[in-house]
N, C-alpha and C positions, 0 to 999 in steps of 0.2 A: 588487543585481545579480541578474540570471535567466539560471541554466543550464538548458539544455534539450540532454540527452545521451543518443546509442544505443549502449544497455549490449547485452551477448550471456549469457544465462546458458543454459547445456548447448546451445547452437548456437540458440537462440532468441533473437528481437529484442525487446526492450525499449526503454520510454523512461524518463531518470531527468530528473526535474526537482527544481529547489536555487533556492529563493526567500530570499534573503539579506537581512534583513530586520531593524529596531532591535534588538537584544538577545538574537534567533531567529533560527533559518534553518523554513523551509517545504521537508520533504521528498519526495516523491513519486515512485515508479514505476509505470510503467501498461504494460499490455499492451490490444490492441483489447476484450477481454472486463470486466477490471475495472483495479483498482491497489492498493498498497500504499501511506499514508503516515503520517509523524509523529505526536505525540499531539496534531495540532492536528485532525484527522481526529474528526469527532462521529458515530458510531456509531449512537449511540440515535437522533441527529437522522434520518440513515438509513433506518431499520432502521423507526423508530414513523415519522415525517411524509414520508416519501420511499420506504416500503413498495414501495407497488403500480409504482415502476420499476425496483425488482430490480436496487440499483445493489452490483455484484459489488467490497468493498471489504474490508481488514486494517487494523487500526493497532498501530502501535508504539510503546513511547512509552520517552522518556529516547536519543532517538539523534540525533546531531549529524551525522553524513553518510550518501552512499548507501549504500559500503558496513557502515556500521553497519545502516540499514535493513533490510538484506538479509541478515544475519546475525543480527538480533535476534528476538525471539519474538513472535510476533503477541497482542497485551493484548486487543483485541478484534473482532470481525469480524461483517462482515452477515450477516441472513438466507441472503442469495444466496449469499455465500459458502459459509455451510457447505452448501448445497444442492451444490456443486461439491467437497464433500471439504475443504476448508478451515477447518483447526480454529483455534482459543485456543491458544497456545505453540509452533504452525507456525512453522518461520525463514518471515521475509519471502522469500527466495529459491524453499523449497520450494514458497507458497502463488502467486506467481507464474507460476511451471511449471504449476500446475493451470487459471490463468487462459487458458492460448494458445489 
């Protein structure tokens, strides 16, 4: 099953997506700039082979829903991110707000 949900964090529009899937769920939130998601989210892949389009992204890892997502601490994040202030141990929530 696929949720696709508009969250609101501090009066901002979000999207949370829930890919429910064998043994996993797939979690994600995004704003037009970047997103937030699960430890399915490859980083390095990013960051080293996907470089030069400065795709603005966090991951989290060990969380089961959105609002864990969004409460948990970011394990890792793009280059682009931290270009935008978005660090390592940010909640998902704060690193979002920086995304709008």
């Amino acid at each position: 099953m696929i949720n696709v949900t508009p969250i609101t964090i501090d009066h901002y529009p979000f999207i949370a997506i829930s890919v429910q899937l064998p043994k996993t769920n797939l979690l994600a939130v995004a704003s037009e700039k970047g997103y937030i998601m699960c430890g399915a989210l490859d980083v390095a892949l990013l960051n080293e082979k996907l470089r030069d389009r400065g795709i603005v992204a966090g991951r989290a890892v060990g969380v089961r829903t959105i609002e864990q997502l969004l409460e948990a601490p970011l394990e890792s994040v793009t280059v682009a991110a931290e270009e935008l202030g978005i660090t390592v141990g940010m909640k998902g929530k704060d690193a979002l707000l920086k995304m709008r």
